[in-house]
C-alpha positions as CSV (number, residue, x, y, z in Angstrom):
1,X,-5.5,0.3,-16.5
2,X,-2.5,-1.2,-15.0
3,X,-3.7,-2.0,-11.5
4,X,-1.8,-0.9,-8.4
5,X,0.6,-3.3,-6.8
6,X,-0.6,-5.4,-4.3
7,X,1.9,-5.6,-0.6
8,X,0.8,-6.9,2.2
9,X,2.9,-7.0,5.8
10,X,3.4,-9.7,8.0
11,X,4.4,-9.4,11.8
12,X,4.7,-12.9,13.5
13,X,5.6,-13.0,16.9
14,X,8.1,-15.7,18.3
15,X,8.5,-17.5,21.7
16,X,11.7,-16.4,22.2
17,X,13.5,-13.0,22.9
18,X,16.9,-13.8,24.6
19,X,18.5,-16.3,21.9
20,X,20.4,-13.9,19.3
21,X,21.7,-16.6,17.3
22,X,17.7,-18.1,17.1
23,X,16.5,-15.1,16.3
24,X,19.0,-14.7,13.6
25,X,17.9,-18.1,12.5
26,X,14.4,-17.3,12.3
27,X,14.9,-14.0,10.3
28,X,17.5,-15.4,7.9
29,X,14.5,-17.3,6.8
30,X,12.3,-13.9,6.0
31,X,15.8,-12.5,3.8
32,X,16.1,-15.5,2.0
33,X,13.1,-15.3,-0.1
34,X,13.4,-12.7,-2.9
35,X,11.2,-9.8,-2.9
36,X,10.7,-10.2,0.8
37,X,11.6,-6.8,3.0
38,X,12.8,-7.3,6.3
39,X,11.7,-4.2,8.5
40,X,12.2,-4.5,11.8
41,X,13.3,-7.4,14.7
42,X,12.4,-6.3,18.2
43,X,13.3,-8.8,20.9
44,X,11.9,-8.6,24.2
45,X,13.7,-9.9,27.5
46,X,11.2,-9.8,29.9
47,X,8.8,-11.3,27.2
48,X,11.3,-13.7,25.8
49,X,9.7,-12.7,22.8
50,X,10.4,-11.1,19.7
51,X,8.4,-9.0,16.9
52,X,9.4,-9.6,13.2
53,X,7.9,-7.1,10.8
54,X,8.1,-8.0,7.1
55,X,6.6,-7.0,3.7
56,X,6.3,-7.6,-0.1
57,X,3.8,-9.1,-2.8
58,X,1.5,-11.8,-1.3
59,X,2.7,-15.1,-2.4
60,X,6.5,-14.1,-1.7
61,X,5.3,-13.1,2.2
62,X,3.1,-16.1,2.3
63,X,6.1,-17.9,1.2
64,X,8.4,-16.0,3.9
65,X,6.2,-16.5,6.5
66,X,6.0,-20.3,6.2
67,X,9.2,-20.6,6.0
68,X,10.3,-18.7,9.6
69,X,7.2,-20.6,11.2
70,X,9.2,-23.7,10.1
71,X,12.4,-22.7,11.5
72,X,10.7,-21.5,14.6
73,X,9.4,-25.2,15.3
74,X,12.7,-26.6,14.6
75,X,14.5,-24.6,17.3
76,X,12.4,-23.6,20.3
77,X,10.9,-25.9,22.7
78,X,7.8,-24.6,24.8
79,X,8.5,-26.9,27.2
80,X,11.4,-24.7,28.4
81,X,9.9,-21.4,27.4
82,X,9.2,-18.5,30.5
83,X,8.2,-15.0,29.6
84,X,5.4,-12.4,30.8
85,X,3.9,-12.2,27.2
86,X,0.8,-14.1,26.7
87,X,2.0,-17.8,24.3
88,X,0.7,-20.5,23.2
89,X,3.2,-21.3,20.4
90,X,6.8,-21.1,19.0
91,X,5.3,-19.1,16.7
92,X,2.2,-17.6,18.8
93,X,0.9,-15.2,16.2
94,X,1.2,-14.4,12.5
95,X,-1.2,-11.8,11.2
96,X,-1.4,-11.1,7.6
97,X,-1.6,-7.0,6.9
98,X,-3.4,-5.5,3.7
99,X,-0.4,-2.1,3.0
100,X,-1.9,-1.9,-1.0
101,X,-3.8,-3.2,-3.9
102,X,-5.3,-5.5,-1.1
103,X,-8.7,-6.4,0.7
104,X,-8.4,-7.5,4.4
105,X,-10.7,-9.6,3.2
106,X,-8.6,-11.4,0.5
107,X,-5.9,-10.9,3.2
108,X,-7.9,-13.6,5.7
109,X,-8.2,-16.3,2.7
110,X,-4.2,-16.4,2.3
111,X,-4.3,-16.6,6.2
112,X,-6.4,-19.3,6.5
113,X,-4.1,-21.3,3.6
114,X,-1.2,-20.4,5.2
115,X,-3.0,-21.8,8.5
116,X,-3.7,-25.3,6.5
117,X,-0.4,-25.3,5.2
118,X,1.5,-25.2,8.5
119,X,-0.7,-27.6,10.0
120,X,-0.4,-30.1,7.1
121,X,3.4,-30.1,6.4
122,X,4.5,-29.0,9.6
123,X,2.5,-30.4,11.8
124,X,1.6,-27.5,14.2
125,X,-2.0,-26.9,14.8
126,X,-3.2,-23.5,13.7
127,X,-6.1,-21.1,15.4
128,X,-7.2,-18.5,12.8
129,X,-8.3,-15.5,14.5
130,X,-9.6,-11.9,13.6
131,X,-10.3,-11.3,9.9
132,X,-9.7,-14.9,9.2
133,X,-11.7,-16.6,11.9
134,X,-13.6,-19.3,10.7
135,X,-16.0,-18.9,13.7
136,X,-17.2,-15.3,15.7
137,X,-15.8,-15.9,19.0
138,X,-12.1,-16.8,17.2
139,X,-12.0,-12.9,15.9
140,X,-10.6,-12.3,19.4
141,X,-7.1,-13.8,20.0
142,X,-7.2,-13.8,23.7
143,X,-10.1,-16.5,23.2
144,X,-7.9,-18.4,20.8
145,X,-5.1,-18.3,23.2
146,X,-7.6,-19.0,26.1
147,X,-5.2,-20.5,29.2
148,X,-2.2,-20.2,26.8
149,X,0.5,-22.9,26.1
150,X,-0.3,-24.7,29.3
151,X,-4.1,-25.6,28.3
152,X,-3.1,-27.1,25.1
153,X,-3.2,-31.1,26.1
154,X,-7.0,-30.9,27.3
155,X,-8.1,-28.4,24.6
156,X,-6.6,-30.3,21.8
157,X,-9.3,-33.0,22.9
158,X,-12.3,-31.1,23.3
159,X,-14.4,-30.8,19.7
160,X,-14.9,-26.8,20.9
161,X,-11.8,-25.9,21.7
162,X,-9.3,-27.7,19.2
163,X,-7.4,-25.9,16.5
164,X,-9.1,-25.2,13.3
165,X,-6.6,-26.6,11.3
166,X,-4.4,-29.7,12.0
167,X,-6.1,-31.1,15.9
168,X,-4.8,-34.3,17.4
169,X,-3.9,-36.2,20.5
170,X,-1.3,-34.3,22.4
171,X,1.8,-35.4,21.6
172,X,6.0,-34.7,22.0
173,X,6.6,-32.7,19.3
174,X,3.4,-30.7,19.8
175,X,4.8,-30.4,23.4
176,X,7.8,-28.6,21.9
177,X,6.3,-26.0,18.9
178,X,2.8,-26.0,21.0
179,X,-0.2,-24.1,18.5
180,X,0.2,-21.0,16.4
181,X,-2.5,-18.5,15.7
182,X,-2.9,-17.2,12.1
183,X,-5.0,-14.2,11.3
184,X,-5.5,-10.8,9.4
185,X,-6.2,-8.0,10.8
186,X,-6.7,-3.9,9.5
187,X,-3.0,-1.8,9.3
188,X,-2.4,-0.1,12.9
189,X,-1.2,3.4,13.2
190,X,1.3,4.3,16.2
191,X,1.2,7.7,16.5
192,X,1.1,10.7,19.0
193,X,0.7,14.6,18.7
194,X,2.7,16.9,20.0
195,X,1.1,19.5,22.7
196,X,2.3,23.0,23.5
197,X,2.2,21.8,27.3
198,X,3.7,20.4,29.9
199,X,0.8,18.5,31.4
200,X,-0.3,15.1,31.6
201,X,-3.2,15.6,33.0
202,X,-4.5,18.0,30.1
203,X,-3.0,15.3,27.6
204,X,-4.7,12.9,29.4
205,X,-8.1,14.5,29.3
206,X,-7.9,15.7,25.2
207,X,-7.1,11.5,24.8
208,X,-9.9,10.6,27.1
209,X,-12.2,13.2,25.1
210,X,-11.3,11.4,21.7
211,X,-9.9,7.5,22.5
212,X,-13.4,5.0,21.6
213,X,-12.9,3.7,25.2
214,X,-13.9,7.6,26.6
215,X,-14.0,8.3,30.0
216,X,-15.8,7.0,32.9
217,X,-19.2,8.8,33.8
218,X,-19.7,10.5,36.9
219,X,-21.9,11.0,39.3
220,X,-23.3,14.2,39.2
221,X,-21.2,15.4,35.9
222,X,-18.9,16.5,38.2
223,X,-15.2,15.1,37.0
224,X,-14.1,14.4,41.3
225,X,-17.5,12.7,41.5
226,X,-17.6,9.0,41.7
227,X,-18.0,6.8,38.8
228,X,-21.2,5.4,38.0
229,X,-22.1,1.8,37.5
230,X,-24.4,-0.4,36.0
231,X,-26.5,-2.9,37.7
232,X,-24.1,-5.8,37.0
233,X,-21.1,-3.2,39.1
234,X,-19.6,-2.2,36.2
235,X,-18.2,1.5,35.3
236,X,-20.4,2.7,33.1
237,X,-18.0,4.9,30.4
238,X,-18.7,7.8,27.7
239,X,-17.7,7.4,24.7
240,X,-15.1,9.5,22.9
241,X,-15.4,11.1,19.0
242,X,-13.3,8.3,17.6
243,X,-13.9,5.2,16.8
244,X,-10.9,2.4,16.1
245,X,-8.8,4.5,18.7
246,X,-6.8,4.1,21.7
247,X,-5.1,6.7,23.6
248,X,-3.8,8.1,26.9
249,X,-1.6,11.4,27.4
250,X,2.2,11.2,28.9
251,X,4.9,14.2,29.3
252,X,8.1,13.4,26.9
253,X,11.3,13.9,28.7
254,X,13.5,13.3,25.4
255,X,10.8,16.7,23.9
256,X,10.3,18.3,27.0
257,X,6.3,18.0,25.8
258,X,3.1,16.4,26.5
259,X,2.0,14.3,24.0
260,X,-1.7,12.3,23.3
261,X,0.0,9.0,22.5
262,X,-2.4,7.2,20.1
263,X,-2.8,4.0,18.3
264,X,-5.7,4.0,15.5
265,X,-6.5,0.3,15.5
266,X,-8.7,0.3,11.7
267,X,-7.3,3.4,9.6
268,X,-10.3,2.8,7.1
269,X,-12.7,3.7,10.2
270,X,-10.6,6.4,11.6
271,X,-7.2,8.0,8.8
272,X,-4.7,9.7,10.3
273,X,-5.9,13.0,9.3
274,X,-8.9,12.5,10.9
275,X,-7.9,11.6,14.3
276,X,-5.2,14.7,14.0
277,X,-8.3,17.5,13.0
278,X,-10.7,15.8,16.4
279,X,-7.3,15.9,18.8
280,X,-6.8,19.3,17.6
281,X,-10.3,20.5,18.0
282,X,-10.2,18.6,21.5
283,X,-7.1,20.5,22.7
284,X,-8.7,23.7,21.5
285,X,-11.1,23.7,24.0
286,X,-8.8,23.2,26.3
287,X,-6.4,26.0,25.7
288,X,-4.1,23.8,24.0
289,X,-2.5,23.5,20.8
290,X,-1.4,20.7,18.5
291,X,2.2,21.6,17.2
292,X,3.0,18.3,15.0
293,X,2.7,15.1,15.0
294,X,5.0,12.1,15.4
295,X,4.7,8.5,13.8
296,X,6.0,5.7,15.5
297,X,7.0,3.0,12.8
298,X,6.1,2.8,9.5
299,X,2.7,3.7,7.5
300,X,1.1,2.7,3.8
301,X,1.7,4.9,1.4
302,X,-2.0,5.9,1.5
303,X,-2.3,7.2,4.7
304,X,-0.2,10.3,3.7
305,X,-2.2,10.4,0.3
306,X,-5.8,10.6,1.7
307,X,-4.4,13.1,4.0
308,X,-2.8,15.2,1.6
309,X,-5.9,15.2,0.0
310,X,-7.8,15.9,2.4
311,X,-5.8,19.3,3.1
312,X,-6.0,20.0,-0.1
313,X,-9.9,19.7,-0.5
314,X,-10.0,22.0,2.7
315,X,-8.0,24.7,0.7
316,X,-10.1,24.6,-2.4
317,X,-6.6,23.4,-4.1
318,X,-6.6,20.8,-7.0
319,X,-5.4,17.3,-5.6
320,X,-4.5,16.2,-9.5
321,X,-1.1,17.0,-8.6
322,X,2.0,14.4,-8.7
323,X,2.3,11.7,-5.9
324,X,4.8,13.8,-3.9
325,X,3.3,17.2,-3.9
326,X,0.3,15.7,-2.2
327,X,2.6,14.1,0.4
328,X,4.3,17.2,0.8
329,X,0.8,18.9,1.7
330,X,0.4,15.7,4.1
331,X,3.5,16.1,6.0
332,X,3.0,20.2,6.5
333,X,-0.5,20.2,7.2
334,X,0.2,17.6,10.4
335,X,4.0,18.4,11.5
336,X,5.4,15.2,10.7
337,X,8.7,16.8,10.9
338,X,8.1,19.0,14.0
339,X,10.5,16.7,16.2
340,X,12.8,15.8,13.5
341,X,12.7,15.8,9.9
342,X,9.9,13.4,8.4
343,X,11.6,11.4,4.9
344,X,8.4,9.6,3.4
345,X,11.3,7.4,2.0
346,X,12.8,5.9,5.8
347,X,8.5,6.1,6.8
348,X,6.7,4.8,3.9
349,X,6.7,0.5,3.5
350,X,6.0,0.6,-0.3
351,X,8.5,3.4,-0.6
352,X,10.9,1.3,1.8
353,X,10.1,-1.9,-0.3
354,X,10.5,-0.4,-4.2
355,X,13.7,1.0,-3.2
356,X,15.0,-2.5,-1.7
357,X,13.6,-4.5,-4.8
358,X,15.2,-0.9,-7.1
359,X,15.9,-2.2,-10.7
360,X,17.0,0.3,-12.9
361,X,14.0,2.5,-14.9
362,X,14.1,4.6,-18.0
363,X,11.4,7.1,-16.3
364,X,14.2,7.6,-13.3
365,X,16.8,9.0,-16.3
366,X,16.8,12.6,-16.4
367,X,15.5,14.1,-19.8
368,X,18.8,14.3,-21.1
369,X,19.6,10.8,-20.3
370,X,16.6,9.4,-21.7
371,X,17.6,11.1,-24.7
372,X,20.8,10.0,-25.2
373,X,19.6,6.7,-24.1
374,X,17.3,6.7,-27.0
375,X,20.0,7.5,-29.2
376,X,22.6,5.0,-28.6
377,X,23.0,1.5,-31.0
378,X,20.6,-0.6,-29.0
379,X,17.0,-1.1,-30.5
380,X,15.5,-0.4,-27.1
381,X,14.0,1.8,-25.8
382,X,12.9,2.5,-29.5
383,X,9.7,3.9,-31.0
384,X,7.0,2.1,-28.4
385,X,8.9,3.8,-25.5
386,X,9.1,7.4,-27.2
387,X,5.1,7.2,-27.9
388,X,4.2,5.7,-24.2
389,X,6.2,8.8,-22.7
390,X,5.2,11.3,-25.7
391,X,1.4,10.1,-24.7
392,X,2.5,11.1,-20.8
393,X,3.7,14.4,-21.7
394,X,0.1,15.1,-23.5
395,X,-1.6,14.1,-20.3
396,X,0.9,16.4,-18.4
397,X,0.5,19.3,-20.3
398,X,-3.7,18.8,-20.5
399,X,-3.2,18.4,-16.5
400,X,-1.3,21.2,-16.2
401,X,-3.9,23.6,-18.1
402,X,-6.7,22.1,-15.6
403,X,-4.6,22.9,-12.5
404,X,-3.8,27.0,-13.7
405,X,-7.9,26.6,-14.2
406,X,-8.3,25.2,-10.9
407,X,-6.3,28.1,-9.5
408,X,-7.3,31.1,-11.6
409,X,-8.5,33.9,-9.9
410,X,-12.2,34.7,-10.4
411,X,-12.7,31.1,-10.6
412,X,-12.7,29.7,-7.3
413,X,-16.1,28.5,-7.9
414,X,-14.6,26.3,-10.6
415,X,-11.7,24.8,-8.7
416,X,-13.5,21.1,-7.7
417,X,-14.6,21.4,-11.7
418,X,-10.9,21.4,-12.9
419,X,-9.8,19.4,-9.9
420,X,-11.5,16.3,-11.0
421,X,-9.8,17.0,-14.6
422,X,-6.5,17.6,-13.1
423,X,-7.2,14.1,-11.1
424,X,-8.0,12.3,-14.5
425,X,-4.9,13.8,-16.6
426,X,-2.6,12.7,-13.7
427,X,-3.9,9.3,-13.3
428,X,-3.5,8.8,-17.5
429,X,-0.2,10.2,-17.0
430,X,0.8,7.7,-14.1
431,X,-0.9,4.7,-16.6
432,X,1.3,5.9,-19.5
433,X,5.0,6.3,-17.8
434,X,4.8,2.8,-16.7
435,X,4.1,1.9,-20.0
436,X,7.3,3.5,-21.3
437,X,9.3,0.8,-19.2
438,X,6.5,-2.1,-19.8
439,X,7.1,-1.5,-24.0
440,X,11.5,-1.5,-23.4
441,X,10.2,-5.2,-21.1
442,X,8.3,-6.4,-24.4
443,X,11.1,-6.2,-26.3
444,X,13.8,-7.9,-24.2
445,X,11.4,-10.1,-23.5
446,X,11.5,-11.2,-27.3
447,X,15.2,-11.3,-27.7
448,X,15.3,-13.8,-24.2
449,X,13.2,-15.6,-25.9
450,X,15.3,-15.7,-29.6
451,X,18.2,-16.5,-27.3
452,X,16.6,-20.1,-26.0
453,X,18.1,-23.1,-27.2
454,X,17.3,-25.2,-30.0
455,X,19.0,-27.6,-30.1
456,X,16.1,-30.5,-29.9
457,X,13.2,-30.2,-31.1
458,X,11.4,-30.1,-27.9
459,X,13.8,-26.9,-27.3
460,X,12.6,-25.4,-31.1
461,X,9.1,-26.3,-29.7
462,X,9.5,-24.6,-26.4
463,X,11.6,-21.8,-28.1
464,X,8.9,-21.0,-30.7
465,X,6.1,-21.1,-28.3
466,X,8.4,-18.5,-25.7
467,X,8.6,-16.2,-28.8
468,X,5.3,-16.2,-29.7
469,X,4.2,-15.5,-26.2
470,X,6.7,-12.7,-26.5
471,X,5.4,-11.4,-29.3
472,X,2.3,-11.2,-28.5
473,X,3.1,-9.0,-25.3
474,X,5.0,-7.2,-27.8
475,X,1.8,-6.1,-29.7
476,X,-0.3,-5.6,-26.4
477,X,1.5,-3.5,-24.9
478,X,1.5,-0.6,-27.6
479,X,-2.2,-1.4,-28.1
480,X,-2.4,-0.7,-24.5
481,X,-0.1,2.6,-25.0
482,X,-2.7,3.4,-28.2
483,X,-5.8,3.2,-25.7
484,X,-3.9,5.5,-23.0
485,X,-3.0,8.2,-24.8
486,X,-6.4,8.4,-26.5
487,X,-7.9,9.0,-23.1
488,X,-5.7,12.6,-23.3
489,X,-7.8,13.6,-26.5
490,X,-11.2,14.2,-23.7
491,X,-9.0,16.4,-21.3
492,X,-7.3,18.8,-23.3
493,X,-10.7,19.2,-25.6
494,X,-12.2,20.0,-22.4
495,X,-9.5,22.1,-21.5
496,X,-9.4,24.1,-24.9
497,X,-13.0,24.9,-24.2
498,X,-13.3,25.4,-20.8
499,X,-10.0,26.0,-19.4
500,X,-7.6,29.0,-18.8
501,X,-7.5,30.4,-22.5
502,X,-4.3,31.8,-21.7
503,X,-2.9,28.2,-21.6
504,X,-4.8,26.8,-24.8
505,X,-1.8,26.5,-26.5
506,X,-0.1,24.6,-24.2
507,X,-4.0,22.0,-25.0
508,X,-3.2,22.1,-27.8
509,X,0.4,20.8,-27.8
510,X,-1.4,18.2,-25.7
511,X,-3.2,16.9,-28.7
512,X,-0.2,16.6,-31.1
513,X,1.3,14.6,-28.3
514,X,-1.4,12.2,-27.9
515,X,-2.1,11.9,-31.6
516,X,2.0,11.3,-32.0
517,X,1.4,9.1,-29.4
518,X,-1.3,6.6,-30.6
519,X,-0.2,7.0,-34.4
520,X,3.3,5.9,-33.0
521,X,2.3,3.1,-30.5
522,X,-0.5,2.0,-34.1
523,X,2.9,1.3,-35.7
524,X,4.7,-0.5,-32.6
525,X,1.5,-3.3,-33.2
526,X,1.1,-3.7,-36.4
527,X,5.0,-4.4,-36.5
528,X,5.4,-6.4,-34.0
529,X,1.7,-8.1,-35.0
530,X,3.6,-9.3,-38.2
531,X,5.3,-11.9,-36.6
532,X,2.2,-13.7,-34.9
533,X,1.5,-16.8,-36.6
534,X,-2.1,-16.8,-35.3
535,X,-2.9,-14.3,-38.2
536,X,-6.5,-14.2,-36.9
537,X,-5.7,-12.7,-33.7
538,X,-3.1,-11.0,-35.6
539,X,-5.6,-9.3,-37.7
540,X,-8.0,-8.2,-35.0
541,X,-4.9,-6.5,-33.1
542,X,-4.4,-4.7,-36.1
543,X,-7.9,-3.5,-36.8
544,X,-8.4,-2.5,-33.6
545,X,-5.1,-0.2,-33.8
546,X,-6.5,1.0,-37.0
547,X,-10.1,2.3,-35.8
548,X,-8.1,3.9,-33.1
549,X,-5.7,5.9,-35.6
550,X,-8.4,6.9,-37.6
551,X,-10.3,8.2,-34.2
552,X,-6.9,9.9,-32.8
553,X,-7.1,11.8,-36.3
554,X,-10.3,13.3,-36.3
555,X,-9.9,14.1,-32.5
556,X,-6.7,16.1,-33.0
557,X,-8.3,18.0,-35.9
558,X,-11.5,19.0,-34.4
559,X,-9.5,20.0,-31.3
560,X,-7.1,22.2,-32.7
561,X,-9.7,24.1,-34.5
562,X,-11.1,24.9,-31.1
563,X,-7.2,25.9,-29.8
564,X,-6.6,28.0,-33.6
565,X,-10.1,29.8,-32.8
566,X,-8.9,30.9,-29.1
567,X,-5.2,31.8,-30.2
């Protein structure tokens, strides 16, 4: 299975916010390293600081990272630095955020290298807080940060409160770039919904009702009676329904609304969706409605797909449905556009980031361009290609029959049934589409490699090893394609059984598909096996491709005896 791209984001606060040409500087650094996404700069005056918001595949936003934390200790001197932000650093913070494919926890072992990195070769001392924290009391910055820039000298000396990385006697250039604080922390959600009211007040209460802070207790239960406290004075405070939340309620002159302004601090403890069906069933005691909702910044990709989901599950619908469909279902079931229209392209980072890094794809063509594609002179895409996408369309069409199943009247009872098959065909279908551009990458990578030099023989050695490595890809990858579409044979038999029997045809079209598929991808290996010189390995590609013909062949026949019998 090919496994989902990992991106992670990276928001590093600098200890400056009135420079324009530092900042510039500083974020020069983040564009400079390929596959890096800059999203956002936001310099504060009053704060002289500024937010820097990036994003891509770990090691190049490791790299990124690095790199501005460098610059930033080259060009701003704490020693002259005023602002009302909490600092301790010319680079005070730089989180590490898991967006895909990524565990915070694998998130806070790159923050605590970068953390060692920057205190080894440049010579700033690093805190590692949250996630990353090598020790409880770290996981909260303010303790990291504890009396700021200005308590530096004595803590730097003190076993308990130096630096976890890179400690020494204070010294001038530590009096210029001062300590930075590394950590990794959970994606945060800005977001608020949109109320059909005019009043803070109600906003305020539906946010008090749901943020995990609550509301203070009263005396009495009586909401004008006093607040109680505990024995040590403090107000003792009611929890609200969710947890991971802060919110408050404010009137919107720009929408003429009231809105509960939210930020969901961990969206694996509380998703969107979540927090938007509890602030609707809060403002529904209250009279109120919740018209839409509004998302400040940008949001993983899987924030919209859980919801969508979600919605779906609540309708009875099949959520095997493409990618887009299910954020479609997202974006009406919670108003995203109810202010202004809501483009998962301009919202989503990994949709943000795939269209920066955009290299052109055979699976964007349209069908006509793929075939005339195909046609042209070139040997790619050639007969690999054609199998990977003929083994998609089988897992389409098999998909396809479980979703009419899903929705067939009579058979609500059955939807979750054919839902769960509709979510298998679509995630084979997914799996076999990249293959079509992973099998047209094998074979350019085989002419890049025939196209090395050669002219010594430590070039004809590196050459021949570069093709066999090539070559061997070569012969994966349609092995992989073989394995895929064989996975189809188990949805559309089930779907010839138990499915719609108006649509066992089109299960059974699914089969000749998938059987085209693997006997097509069977020749792709043993071609391209030919050329291995480790005839061992060579062999057991082969035999392995073989077993699977031999088993795509006696699936599509006892399949279509099932579809011939229903027609």
């Amino acid at each position: 299975m090919v496994r989902e791209k990992q991106i992670i984001e990276c928001v590093p606060n600098f200890s400056e916010g009135r420079n324009k040409d530092v900042i510039k500087q500083i974020t020069d650094e983040v564009e400079r390293v390929k596959g890096v996404k800059l999203l956002d700069v936001d310099p504060g005056e009053a704060t002289n600081r500024t937010v820097v918001t990036f994003v891509g595949e770990p090691s190049v936003v490791v790299e990124a990272a690095f790199r501005c934390v460098k610059k930033a200790a080259q060009l701003i001197d704490m020693r002259q630095h005023h602002g009302a932000h909490p600092r301790m650093g010319a680079t005070d913070v730089c989180p590490l955020i898991p967006v895909a494919g990524i565990t915070l926890e694998e998130c806070a072992v790159l923050a605590r290298q970068l953390a060692e990195r920057i205190a080894n070769e440049l010579q700033v001392p690093c805190y590692c807080y949250e996630a990353a924290a090598k020790t409880p009391a770290r996981k909260n910055l303010a303790i990291c940060r504890k009396g700021e820039y200005e308590a530096l000298p004595q803590r730097m000396t003190e076993a308990a409160e130096a630096p976890d990385y890179g400690a020494r006697e204070w010294d001038e250039q530590l009096a210029r770039t001062g300590c930075t604080a590394v950590g990794a922390r959970d994606f945060l959600i800005a977001t608020n919904f949109n109320l059909n009211t005019t009043s803070t007040r109600r906003a305020n209460a539906i946010a008090f009702d749901v943020r995990e802070k609550g509301r203070p207790m009263r005396e009495g239960g009586s909401p004008v009676g006093k607040p109680m406290k505990n024995d040590k004075g403090e107000v003792i405070m009611q929890p609200g329904t969710l947890k991971a939340t802060k919110a408050i309620g404010w009137f919107i002159d720009e929408y003429g609304i009231a809105q509960v302004s939210m930020n969901i601090t961990d969206i694996n403890v509380t998703p969107l969706h979540v927090a938007f069906d509890e602030v609707c069933r809060c403002a529904q005691k209250r009279g109120i409605r919740v018209t839409g909702t509004e998302i400040v910044g940008l949001i993983p990709k899987r924030t919209l797909l859980e919801a969508g989901t979600y919605f779906l599950k609540k309708q009875e619908r099949s959520i095997g449905i493409p990618e887009e469909d299910i954020i479609k279902i997202a974006i009406m079931s919670m108003g995203l556009d109810d202010l202004k229209p809501f483009n998962p392209r301009e919202k989503v980072i990994e949709y943000l980031l795939e269209d920066a890094n955009k290299t052109p794809k055979l699976i964007d063509l349209t069908v006509k361009e793929f075939a005339d594609e195909t046609s042209r002179e070139s040997p790619a895409p050639g007969g690999g290609t054609i199998s990977a996408y003929m083994g998609a369309l089988g897992a389409a069409l098999g998909t396809m029959v479980a979703n009419l199943s899903s929705h067939k009247a009579g058979w609500d009872v059955r939807w979750e049934e054919f839902s769960n098959w509709a979510e298998k065909g679509q995630a084979i279908q997914v799996e076999l589409m990249l293959l079509v551009d992973e099998d047209t990458e094998a074979f350019n990578r085989i002419m890049s490699a025939f196209g090395l030099p050669k002219s010594t023989d430590e070039e004809k050695a590196a050459r021949s090893e570069a093709i066999q490595e090539a070559t061997l890809f070569a012969t994966e990858v349609p092995l992989h394609t073989m394995k895929a579409s064989y996975k189809v044979f188990e949805l559309c038999r089930a779907m010839a059984e138990e499915g719609n029997p108006n649509s066992v045809s089109d299960a059974g079209v699914g089969v000749l598909a998938a059987r085209a598929a693997v006997l097509g991808a069977g020749l792709n290996v043993k071609i391209n096996a030919s050329g291995l010189k480790d005839k061992e390995k060579a062999d057991r590609l082969v035999a392995e491709a073989n077993e699977l013909i031999v088993k795509a062949n006696e699936a599509e026949a006892e399949i279509m005896k099932i579809v011939e019998a229903k027609l």
